[in-house]
C-alpha positions in Angstrom: 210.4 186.9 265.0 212.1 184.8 267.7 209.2 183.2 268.8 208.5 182.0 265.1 212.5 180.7 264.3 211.3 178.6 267.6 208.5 177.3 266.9 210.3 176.5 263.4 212.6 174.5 265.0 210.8 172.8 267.0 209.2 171.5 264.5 211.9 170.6 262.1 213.7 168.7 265.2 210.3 166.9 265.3 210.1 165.7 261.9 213.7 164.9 261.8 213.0 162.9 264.8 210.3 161.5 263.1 210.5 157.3 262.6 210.0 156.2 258.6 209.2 152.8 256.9 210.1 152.3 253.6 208.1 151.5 250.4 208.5 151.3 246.7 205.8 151.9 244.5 205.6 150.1 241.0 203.7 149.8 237.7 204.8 146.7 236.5 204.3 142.4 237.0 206.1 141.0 240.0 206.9 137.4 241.2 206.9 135.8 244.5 210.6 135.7 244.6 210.4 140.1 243.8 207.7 140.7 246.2 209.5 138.4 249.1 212.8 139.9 248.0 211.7 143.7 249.3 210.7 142.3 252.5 213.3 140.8 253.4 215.5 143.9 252.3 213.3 146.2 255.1 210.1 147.3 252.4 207.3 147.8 254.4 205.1 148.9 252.0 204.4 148.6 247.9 202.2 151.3 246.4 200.6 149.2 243.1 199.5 150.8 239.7 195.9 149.8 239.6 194.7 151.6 236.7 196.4 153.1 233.9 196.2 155.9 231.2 196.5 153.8 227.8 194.2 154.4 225.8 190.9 155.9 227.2 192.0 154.5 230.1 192.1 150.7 231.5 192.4 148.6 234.5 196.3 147.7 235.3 195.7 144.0 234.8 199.0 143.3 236.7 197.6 145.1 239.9 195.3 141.8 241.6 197.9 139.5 240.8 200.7 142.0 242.3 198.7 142.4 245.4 198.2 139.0 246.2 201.8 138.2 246.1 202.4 141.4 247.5 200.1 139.9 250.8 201.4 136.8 250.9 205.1 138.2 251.0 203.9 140.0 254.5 204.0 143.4 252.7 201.4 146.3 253.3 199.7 147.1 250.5 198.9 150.5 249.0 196.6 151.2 245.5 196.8 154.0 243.1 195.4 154.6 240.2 196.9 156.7 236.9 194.0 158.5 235.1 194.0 159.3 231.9 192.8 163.3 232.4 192.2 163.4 228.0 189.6 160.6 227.5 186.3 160.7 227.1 185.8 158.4 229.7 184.9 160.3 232.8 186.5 160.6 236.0 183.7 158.6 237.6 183.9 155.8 235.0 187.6 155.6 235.6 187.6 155.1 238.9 184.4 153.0 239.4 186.4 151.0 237.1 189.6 150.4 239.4 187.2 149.9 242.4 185.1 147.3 240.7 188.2 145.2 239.4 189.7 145.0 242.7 186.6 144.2 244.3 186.2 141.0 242.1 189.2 140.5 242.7 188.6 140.0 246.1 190.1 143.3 247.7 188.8 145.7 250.0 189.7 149.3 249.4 190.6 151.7 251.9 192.3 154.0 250.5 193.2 155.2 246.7 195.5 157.4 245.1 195.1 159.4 242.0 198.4 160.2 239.9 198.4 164.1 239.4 201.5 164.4 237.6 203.4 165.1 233.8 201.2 168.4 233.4 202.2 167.4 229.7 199.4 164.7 229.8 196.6 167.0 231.1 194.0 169.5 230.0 195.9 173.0 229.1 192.5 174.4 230.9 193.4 174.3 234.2 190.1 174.5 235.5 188.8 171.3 233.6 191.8 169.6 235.4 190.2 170.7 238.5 187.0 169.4 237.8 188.0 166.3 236.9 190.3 165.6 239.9 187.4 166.9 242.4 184.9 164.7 240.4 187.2 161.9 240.6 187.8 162.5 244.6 183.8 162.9 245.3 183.6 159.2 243.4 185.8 157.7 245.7 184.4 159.3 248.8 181.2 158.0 247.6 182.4 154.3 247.1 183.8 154.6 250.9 187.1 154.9 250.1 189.5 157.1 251.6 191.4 159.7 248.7 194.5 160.9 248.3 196.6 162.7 245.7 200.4 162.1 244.5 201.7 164.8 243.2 204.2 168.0 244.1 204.5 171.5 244.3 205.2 172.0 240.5 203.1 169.8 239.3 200.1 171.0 241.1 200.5 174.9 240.1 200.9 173.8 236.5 198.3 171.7 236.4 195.9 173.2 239.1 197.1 176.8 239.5 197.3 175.8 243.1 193.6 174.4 243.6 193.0 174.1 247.6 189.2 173.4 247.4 189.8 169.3 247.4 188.4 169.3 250.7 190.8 168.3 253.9 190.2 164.5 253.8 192.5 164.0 250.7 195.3 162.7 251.5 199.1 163.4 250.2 201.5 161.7 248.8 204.5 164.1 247.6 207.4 163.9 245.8 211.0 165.2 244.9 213.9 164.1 243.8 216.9 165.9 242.0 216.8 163.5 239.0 216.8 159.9 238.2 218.4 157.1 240.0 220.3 156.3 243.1 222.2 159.6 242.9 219.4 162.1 242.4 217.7 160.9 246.0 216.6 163.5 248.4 217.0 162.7 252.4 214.5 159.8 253.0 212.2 161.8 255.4 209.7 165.0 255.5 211.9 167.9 256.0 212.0 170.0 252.9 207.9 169.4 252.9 206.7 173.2 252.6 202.5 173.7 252.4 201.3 173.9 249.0 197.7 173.7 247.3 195.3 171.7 249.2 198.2 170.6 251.4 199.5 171.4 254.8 200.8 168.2 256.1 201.8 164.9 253.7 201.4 161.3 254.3 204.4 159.7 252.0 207.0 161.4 250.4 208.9 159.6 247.2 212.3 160.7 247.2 214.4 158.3 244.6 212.7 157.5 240.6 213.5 154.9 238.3 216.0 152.8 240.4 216.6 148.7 240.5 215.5 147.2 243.4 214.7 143.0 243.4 214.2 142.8 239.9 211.9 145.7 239.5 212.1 149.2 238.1 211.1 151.0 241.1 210.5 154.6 243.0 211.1 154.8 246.4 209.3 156.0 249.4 208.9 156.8 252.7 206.5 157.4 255.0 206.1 157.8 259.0 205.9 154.3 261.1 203.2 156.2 263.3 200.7 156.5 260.8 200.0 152.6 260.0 200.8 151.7 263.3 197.3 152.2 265.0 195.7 151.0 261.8 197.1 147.2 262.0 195.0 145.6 264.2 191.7 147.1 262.3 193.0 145.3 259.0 193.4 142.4 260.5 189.9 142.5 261.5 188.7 143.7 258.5 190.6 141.3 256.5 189.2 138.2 259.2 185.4 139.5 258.8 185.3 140.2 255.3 187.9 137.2 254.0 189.4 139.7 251.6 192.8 141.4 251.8 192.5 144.7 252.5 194.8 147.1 251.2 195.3 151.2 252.1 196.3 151.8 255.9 199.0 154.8 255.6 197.3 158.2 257.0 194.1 156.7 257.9 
């Protein structure tokens, strides 16, 4: 019993000690002057809507145009992509269309995200939820991209019932807030992360929703410096070799 309040405090001292960078993530068009604006306020990182779930489903028109200000504003760049679980569009054609519109729009993928949230919008069949997030995951593997989920504890039970079969290359991106807004933020790092699902360790944690920040309706993010750090200088490779900008670098 002592042993393991030790070992649990050792490792809550390390996350706490832990380094973040700081990142909104947005579904909406952006200027120069919005993307520039969160850099110089200390945003490391934007996490752009790519895909969305009107409809049957549809590219996010917005996202290529958002990325390439987001890169020339000197900001890291993250994709993600918000299904539509309903349609009869299937989770391959969804994401084999995100892929394909920001490969001609000159981006490289390396990593991409898929929304797993508002069990209100999904299948009541949890299984068939399942199915189509593992389908969806074993696309993106396939295109050579790196996945990852954004989601939380609540949301993945209700949806899921807890699914852990994902497979331990998918990524995580977590979040919880108390409620909307500058005053219903939790701490900006990983501490109150507990193991859930698929999931022992996260990648990014959002901790504030629907706030203002340079002229966008944003949520906000963090996620530790040392996971991008050792990943820069292969971008900038990638990025020199393949004259595209390259976007997903966080966890990798």
């Amino acid at each position: 019993m002592i042993l393991s309040l030790l070992i649990a405090s050792t490792l809550l001292s390390t996350v706490a000690a832990q380094k973040y960078a700081y990142a909104v993530d947005i579904n909406q068009q952006g200027t120069s002057s919005n993307f520039n604006c969160l850099r110089q306020n200390s945003y490391s990182t934007v996490f752009v809507r790519a895909y969305k779930p009107d409809g049957k489903g549809a590219v996010d028109t917005t996202a290529v145009p958002n990325i390439n200000m987001a890169y020339q504003a000197g900001l890291g760049i993250e994709v993600f992509m918000t299904p539509n679980p309903t349609s009869s569009k299937t989770a391959t054609s969804q994401v084999d269309e995100v892929i394909t519109a920001l490969t001609n729009g000159g981006i490289t993928i390396r990593s991409l995200w898929i929304q797993v949230t508002s069990p209100v919008n999904w299948n009541k069949n949890q299984a068939t939820n399942v199915n189509f997030i593992n389908t969806a995951i074993q696309r993106i593997r396939s295109r050579g991209v790196r996945p990852g989920v954004y989601t939380n504890n609540y949301d993945w039970q209700q949806i899921t019932n807890q699914a852990n079969n994902l497979g331990s290359d998918v990524m995580l991106w977590y979040w919880n807030v108390y409620s909307s807004g500058v005053s219903g933020e939790t701490a900006p790092n990983f501490t109150d992360f507990r193991p859930f699902g698929n999931w022992n360790i996260a990648s990014v944690k959002q901790f504030g929703q629907y706030e203002s920040v340079c002229g966008f309706t944003v949520n906000r993010d963090v996620y530790p410096l040392s996971s991008v750090t050792r990943n820069e200088k292969s971008m900038e490779k990638d990025e020199i070799l393949l004259k595209t900008i390259v976007v997903g670098s966080i966890g990798l």
